[in-house]
PAGU-736148 format. One record per residue (C-alpha): residue number from 1; residue in three letters; y, x, z. Coordinates in steps of 0.001 Angstrom, whole numbers. Example, Ala and Ser with C-alpha at 12.3 -4.5 7.8 and 13.67 -1.06 7.14 Angstrom:
BEGIN
<num: 1, residu: ALA, north: -4500, east: 12300, up: 7800> .
<num: 2, residu: SER, north: -1060, east: 13670, up: 7140> .
// end
This chain:
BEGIN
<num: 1, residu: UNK, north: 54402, east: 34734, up: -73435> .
<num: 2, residu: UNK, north: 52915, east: 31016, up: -73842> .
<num: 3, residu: UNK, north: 50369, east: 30479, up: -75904> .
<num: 4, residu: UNK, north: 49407, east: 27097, up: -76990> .
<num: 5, residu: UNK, north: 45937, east: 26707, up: -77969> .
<num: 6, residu: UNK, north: 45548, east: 24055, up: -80634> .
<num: 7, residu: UNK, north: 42389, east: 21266, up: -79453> .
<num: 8, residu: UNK, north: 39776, east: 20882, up: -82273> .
<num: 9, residu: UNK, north: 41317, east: 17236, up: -82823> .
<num: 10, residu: UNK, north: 44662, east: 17929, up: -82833> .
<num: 11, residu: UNK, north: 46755, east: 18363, up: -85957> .
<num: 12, residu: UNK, north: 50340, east: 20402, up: -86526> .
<num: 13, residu: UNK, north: 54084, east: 18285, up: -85883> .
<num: 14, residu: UNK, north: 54564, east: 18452, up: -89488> .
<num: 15, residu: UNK, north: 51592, east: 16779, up: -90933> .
<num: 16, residu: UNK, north: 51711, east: 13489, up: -88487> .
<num: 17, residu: UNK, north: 53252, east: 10679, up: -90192> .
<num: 18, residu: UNK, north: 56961, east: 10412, up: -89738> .
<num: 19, residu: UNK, north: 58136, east: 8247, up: -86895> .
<num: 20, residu: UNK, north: 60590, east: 5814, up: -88668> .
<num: 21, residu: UNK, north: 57776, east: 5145, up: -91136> .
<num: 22, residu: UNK, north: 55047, east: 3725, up: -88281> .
<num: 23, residu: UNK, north: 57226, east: 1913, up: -86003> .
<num: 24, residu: UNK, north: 58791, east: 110, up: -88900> .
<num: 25, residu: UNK, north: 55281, east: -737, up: -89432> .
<num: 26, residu: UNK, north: 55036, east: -1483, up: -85396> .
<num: 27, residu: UNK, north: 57995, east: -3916, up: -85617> .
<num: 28, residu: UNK, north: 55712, east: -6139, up: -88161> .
<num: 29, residu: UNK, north: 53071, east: -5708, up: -86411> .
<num: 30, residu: UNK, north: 54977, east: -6970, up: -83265> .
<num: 31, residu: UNK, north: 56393, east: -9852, up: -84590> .
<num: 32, residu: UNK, north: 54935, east: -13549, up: -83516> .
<num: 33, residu: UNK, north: 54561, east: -12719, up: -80120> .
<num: 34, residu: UNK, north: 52407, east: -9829, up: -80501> .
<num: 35, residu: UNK, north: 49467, east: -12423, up: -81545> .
<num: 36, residu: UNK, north: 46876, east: -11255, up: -84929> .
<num: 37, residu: UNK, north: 48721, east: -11610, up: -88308> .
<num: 38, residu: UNK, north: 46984, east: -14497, up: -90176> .
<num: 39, residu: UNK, north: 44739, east: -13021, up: -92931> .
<num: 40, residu: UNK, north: 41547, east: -13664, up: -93976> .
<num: 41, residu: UNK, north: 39945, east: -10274, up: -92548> .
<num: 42, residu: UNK, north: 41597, east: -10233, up: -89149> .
<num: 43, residu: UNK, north: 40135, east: -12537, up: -86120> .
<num: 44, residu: UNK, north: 42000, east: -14310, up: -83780> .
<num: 45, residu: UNK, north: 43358, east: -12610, up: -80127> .
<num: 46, residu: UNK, north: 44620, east: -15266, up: -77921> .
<num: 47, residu: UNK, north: 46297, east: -12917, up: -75189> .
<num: 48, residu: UNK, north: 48950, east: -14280, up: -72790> .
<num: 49, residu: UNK, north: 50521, east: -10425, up: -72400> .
<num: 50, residu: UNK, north: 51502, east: -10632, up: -76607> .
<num: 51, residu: UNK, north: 55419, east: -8841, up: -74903> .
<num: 52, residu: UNK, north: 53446, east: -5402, up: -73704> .
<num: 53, residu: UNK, north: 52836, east: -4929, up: -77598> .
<num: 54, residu: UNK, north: 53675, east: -2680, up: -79014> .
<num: 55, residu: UNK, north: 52670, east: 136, up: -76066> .
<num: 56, residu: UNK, north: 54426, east: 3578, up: -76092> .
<num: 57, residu: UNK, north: 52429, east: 6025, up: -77855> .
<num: 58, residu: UNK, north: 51174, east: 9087, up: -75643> .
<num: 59, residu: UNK, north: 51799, east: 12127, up: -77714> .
<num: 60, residu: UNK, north: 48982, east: 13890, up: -76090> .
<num: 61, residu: UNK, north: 46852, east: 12095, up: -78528> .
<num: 62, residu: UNK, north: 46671, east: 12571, up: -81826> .
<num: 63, residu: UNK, north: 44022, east: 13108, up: -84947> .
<num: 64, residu: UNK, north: 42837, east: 15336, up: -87883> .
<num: 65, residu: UNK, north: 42918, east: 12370, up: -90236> .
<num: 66, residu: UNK, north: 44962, east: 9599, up: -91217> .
<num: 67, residu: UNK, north: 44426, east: 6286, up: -89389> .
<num: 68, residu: UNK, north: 41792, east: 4439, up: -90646> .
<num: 69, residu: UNK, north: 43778, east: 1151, up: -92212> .
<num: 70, residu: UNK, north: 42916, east: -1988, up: -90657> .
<num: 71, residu: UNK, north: 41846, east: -4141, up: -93505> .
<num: 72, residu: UNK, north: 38739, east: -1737, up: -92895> .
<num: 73, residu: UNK, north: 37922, east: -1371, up: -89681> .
<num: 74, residu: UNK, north: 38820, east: -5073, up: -88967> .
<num: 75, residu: UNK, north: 35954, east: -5942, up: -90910> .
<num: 76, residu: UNK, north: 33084, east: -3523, up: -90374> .
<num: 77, residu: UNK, north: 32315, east: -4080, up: -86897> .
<num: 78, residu: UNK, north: 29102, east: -3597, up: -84899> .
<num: 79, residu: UNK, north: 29066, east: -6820, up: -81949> .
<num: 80, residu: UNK, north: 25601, east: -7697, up: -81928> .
<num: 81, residu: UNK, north: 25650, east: -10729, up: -79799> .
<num: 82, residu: UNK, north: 27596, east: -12227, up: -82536> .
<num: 83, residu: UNK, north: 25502, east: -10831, up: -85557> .
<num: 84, residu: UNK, north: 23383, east: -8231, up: -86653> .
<num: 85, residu: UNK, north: 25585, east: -7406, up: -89608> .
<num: 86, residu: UNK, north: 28271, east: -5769, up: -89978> .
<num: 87, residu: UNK, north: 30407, east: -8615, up: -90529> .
<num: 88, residu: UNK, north: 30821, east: -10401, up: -87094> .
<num: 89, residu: UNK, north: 33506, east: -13301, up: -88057> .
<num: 90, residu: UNK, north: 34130, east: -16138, up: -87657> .
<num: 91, residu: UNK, north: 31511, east: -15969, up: -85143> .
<num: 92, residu: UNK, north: 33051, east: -13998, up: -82819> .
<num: 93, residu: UNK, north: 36242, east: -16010, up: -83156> .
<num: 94, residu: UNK, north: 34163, east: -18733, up: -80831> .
<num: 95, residu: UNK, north: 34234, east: -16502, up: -78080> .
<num: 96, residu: UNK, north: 37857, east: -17680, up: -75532> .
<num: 97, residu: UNK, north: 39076, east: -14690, up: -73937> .
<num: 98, residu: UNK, north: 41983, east: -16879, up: -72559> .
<num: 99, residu: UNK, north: 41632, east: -16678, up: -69428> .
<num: 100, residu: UNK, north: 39085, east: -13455, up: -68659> .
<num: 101, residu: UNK, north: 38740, east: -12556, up: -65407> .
<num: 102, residu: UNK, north: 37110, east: -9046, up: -64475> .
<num: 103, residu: UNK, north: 34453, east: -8752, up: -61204> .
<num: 104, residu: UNK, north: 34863, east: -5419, up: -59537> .
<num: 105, residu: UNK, north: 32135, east: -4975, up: -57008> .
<num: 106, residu: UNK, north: 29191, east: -2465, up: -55242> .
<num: 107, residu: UNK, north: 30151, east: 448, up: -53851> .
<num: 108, residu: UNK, north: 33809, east: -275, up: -53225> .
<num: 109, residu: UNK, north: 35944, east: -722, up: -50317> .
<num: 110, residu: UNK, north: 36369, east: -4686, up: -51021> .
<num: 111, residu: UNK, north: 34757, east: -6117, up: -53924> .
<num: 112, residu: UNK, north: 37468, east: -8967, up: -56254> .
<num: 113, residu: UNK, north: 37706, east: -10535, up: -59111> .
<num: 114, residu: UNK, north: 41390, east: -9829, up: -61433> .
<num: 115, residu: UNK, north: 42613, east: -11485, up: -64386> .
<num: 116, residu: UNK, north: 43208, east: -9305, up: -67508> .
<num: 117, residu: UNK, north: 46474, east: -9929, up: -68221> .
<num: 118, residu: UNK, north: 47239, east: -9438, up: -64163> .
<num: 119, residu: UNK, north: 45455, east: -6095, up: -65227> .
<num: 120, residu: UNK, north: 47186, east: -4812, up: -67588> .
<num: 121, residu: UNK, north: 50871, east: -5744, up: -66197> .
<num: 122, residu: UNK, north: 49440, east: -4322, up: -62918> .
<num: 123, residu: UNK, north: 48545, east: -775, up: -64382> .
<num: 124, residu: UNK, north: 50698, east: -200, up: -67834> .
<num: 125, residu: UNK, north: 49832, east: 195, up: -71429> .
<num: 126, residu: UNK, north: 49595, east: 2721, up: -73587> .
<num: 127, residu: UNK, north: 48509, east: 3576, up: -77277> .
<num: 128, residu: UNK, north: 46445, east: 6527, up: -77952> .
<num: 129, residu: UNK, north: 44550, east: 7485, up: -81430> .
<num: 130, residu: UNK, north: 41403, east: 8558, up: -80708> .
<num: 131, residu: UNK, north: 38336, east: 8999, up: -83652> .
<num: 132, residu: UNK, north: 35694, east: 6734, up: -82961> .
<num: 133, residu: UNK, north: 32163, east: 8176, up: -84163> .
<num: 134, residu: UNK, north: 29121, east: 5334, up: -84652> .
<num: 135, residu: UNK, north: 25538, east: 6984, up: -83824> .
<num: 136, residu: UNK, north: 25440, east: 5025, up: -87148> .
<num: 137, residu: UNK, north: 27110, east: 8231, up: -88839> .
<num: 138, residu: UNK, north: 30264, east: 7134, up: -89717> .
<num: 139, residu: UNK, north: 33551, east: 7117, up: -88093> .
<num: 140, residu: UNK, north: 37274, east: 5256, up: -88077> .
<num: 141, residu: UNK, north: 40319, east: 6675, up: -86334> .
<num: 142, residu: UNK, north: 42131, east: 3810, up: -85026> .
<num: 143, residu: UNK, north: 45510, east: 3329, up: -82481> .
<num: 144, residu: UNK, north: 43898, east: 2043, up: -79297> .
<num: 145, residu: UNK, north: 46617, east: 350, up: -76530> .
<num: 146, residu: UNK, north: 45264, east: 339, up: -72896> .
<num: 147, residu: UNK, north: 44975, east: 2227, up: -70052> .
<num: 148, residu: UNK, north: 43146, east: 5010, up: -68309> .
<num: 149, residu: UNK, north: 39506, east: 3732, up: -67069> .
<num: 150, residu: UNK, north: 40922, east: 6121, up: -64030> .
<num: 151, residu: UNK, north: 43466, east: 3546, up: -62996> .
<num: 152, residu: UNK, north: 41183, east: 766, up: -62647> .
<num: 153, residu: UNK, north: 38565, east: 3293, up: -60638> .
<num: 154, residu: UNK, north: 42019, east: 3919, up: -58289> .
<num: 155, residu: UNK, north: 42035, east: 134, up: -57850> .
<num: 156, residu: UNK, north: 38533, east: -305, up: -57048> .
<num: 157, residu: UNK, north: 38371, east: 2176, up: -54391> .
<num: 158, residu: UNK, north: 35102, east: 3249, up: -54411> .
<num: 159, residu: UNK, north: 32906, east: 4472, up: -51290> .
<num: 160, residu: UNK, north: 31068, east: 7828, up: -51074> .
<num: 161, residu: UNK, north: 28055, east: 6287, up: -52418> .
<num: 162, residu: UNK, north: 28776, east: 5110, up: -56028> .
<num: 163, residu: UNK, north: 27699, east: 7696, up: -58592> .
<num: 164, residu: UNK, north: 28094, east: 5381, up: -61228> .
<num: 165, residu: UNK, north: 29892, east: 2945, up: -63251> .
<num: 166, residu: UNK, north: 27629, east: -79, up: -64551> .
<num: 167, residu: UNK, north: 29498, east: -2360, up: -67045> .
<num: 168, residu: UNK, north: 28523, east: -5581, up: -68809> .
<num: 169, residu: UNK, north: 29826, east: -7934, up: -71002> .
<num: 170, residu: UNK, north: 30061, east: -11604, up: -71169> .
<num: 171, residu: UNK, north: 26667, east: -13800, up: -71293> .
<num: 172, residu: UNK, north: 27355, east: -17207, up: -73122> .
<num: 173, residu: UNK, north: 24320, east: -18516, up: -75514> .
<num: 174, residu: UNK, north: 26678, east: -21001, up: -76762> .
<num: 175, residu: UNK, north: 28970, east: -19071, up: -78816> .
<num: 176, residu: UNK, north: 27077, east: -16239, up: -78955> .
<num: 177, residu: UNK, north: 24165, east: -16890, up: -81266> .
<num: 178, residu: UNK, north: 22021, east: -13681, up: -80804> .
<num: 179, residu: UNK, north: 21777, east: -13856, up: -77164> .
<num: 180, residu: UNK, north: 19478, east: -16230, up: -77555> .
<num: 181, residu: UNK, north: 17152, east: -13991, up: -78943> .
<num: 182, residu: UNK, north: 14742, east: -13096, up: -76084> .
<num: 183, residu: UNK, north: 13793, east: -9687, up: -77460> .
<num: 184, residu: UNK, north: 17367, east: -7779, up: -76666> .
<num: 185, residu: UNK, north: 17594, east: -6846, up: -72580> .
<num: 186, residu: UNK, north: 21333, east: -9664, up: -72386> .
<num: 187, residu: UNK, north: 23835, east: -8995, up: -71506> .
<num: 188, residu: UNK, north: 24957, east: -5767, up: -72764> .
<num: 189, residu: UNK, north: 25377, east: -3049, up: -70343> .
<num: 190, residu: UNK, north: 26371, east: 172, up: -70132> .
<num: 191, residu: UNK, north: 27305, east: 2847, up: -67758> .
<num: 192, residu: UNK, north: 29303, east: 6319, up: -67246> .
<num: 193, residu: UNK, north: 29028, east: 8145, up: -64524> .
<num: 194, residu: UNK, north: 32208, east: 8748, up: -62019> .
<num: 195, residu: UNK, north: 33166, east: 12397, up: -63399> .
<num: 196, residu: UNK, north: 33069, east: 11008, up: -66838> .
<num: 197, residu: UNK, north: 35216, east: 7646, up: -65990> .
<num: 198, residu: UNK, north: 37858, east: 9754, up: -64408> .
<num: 199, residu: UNK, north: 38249, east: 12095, up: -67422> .
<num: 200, residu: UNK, north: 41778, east: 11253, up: -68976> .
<num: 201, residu: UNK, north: 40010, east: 10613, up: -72238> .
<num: 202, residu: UNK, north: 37999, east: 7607, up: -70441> .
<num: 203, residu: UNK, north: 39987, east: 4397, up: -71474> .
<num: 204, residu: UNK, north: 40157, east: 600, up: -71341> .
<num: 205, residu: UNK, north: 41573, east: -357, up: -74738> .
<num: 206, residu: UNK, north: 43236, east: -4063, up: -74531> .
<num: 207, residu: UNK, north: 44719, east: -3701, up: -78085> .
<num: 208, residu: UNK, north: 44578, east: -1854, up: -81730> .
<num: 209, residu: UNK, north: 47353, east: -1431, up: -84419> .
<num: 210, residu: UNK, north: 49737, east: -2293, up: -81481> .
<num: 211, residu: UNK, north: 48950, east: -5631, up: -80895> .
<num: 212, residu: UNK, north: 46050, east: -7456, up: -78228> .
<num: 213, residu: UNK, north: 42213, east: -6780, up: -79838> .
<num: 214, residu: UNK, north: 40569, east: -9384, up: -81998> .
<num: 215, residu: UNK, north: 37679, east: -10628, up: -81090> .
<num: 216, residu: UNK, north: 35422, east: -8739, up: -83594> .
<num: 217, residu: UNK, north: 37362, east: -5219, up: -81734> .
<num: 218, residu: UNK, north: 35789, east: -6387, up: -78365> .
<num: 219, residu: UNK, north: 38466, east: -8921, up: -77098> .
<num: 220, residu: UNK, north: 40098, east: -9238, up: -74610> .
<num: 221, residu: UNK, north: 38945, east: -5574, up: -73028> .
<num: 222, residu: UNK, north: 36701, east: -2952, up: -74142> .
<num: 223, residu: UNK, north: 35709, east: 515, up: -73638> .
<num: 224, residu: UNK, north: 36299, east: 3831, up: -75633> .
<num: 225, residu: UNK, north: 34874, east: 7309, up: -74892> .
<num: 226, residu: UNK, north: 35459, east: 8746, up: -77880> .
<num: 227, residu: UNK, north: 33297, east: 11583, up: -77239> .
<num: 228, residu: UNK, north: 30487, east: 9507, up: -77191> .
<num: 229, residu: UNK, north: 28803, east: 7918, up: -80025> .
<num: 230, residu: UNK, north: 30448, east: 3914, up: -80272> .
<num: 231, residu: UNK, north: 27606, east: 2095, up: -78897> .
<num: 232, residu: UNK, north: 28784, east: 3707, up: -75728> .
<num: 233, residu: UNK, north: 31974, east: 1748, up: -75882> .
<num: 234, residu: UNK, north: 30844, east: -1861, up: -74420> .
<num: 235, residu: UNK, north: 33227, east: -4833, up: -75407> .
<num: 236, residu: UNK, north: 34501, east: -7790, up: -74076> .
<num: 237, residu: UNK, north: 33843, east: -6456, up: -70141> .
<num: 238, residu: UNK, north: 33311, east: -8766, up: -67330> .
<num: 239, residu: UNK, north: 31677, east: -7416, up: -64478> .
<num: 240, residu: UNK, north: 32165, east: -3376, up: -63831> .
<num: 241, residu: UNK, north: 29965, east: -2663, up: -60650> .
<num: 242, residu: UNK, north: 30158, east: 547, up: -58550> .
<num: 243, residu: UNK, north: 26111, east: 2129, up: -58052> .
<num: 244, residu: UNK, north: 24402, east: 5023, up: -56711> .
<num: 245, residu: UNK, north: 21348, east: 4892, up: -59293> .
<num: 246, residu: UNK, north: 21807, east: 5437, up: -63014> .
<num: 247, residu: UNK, north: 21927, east: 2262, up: -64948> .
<num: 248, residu: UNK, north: 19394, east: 1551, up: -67392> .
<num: 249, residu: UNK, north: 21608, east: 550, up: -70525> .
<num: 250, residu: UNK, north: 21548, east: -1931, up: -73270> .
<num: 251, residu: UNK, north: 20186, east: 417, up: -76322> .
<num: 252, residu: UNK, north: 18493, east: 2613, up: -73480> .
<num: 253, residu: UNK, north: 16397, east: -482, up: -72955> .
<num: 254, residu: UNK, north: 15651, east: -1699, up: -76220> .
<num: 255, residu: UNK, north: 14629, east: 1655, up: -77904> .
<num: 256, residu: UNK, north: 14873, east: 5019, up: -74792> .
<num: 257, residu: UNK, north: 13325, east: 7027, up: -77668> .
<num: 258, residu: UNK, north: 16248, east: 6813, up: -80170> .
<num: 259, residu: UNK, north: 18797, east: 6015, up: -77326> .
<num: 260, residu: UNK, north: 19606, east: 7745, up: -74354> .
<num: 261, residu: UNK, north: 21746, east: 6998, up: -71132> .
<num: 262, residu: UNK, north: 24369, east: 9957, up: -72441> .
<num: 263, residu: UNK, north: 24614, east: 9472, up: -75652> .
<num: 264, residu: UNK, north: 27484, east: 12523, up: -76418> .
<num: 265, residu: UNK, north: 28236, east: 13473, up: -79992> .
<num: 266, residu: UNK, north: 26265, east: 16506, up: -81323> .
<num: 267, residu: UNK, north: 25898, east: 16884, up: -84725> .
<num: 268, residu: UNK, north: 22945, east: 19461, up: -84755> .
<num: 269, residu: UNK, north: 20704, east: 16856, up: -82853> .
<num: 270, residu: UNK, north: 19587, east: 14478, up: -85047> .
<num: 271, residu: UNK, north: 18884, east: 10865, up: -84929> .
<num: 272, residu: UNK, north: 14761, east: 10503, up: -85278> .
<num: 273, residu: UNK, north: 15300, east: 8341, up: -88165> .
<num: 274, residu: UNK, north: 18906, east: 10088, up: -89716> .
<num: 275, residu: UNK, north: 20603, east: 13359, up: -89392> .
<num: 276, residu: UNK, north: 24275, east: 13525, up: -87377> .
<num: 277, residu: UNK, north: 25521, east: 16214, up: -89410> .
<num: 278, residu: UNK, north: 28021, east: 14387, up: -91239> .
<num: 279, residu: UNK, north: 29629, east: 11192, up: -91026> .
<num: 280, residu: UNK, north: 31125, east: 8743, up: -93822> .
<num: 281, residu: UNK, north: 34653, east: 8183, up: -93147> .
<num: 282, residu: UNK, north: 35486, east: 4360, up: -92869> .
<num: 283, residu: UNK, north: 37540, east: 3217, up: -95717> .
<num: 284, residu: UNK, north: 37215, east: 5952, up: -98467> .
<num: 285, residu: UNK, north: 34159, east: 8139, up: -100370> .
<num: 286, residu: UNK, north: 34758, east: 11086, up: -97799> .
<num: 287, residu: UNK, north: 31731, east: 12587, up: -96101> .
<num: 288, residu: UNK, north: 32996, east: 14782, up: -93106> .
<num: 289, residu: UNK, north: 30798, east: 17203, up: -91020> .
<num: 290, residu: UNK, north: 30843, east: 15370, up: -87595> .
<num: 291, residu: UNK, north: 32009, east: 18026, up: -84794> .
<num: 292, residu: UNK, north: 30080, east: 18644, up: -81630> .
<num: 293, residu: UNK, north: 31497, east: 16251, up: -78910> .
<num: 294, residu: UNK, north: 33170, east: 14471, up: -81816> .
<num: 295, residu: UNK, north: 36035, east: 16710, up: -81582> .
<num: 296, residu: UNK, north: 36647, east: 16601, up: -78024> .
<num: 297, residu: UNK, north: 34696, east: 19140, up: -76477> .
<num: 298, residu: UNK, north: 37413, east: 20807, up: -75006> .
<num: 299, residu: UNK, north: 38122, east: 17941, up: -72598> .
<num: 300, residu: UNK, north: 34291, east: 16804, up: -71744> .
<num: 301, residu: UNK, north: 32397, east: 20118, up: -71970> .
<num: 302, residu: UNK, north: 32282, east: 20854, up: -68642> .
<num: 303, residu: UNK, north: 31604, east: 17270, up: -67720> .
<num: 304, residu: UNK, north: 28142, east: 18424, up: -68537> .
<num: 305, residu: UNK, north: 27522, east: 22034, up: -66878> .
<num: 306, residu: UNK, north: 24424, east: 22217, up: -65408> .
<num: 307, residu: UNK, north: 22657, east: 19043, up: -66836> .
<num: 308, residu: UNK, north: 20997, east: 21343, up: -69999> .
<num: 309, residu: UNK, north: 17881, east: 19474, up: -68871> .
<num: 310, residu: UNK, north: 18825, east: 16056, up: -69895> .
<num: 311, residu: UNK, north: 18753, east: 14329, up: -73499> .
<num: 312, residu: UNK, north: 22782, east: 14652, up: -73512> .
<num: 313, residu: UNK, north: 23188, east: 13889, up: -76992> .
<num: 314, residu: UNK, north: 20452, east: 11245, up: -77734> .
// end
């Protein structure tokens, strides 16, 4: 007899929205090329692969809550080298991510340099809704399109060696106003290490709401690990480096005592200055208790056997 075990994120066939109802919403959305729908909350994605959009959903993927609506998360948007605010535009509209070229290098077989859109067409899209949980306590559930961070570790080839991925964004004073502040350790970086960049849930988002990111959504290529609090999920990536010693990352840097390296969802270990027991859902007056691993656990879990000794959830 098969039993299928229900995942703590997943909900049942018959309470998803119905499928003629979101791709005549995809169709819209896909119109113009696949470029941004002019509006005054939405920023500006100037992305030569517009005809992957809309990606095939993956089924395997789905949520305990209705999408957050993008009039919302389109404008509430943590990207501090643009501003310290939640409100990151026009600023980050300044930023050209036409043409962004990714460097792929340490611990690999041959280190290169590849174009985004040569990326993407190389490896495939594909939308996935994941929740996204801020270590700010609150949370959005948004349609991500990319691909599997997996598929880009496959292309690298790494040696023995590399333990870790180190990722950073872009460094560019001139459109990016508070990278000239001395005080924060530029660029932003961040790391995983190789188990958790080849779990499936690992991904490279390149669009949202089925059409290439906006700048304020980390344009042109960003990370989610949604099992991870967002701060985890660097934007706009330029350089991903292969390394056997643990990175030191960009919160990690600025503040090790509130932020740690790992960084996993738990809501029963709190923040020093707020508790993670609940998070305020995006877009409405709903406060949700937050789930260990944000939901997730059963993927990730076991990413973590035998590490009780770390801070995994600072």
């Amino acid at each position: 007899m098969y039993i299928k075990r229900q995942r703590g994120w997943e909900i049942s066939e018959r309470e998803a929205t119905p499928e003629s109802v979101f791709l005549n919403r995809r169709v819209l959305l896909g119109s113009a090329a696949g470029l941004v729908a002019a509006s005054a909350f939405e920023g500006r994605a100037v992305y030569a692969a517009g005809d992957l959009y809309p990606a095939t959903r993956n089924g395997a993927y789905t949520l305990d809550r209705a999408v957050t609506p993008e009039k919302y998360s389109a404008n509430y948007n943590n990207f501090y080298e643009f501003s310290l605010s939640k409100t990151v535009l026009p600023e980050a509209n300044a930023l050209k991510t036409k043409p962004w070229t990714i460097k792929v290098d340490g611990l690999v077989e041959k280190p290169f340099e590849i174009d985004v859109e040569e990326l993407v067409r190389k490896v495939g899209l594909e939308e996935r809704l994941y929740r996204h949980r801020c270590v700010e306590a609150w949370s959005m559930s948004v349609p991500w399109t990319g691909f599997p961070l997996a598929k880009l570790v496959a292309l690298a080839k790494p040696l023995s060696g590399a333990k870790y991925l180190q990722m950073q964004t872009f460094m560019d004073k001139a459109v990016a106003p508070v990278q000239r502040q001395f005080i924060y350790p530029w660029p932003y970086t961040e790391g995983l290490t190789m188990a958790e960049a080849g779990n499936d849930l690992a991904f490279l988002a390149t669009g949202i709401y089925g059409k290439p990111l906006p700048n304020q959504f980390g344009a042109p290529i960003r990370l989610a690990v949604p099992w991870k609090y967002g701060f985890k999920s660097i934007k706009s990536i330029n350089k991903i480096s292969f390394v056997e010693a643990r990175p030191k990352t960009f919160w990690e840097g600025l503040q090790a005592a509130e932020y740690g390296f790992w960084a996993n969802v738990n809501p029963a270990v709190s923040h020093p200055r707020w508790s993670q027991a609940s998070e305020r859902v995006l877009g409405t007056d709903q406060r949700v208790p937050t789930l260990i691993y944000n939901g997730y656990g059963d993927q990730v879990a076991d990413l973590y056997k035998g590490l009780e000794k770390e801070r995994l959830f600072v």
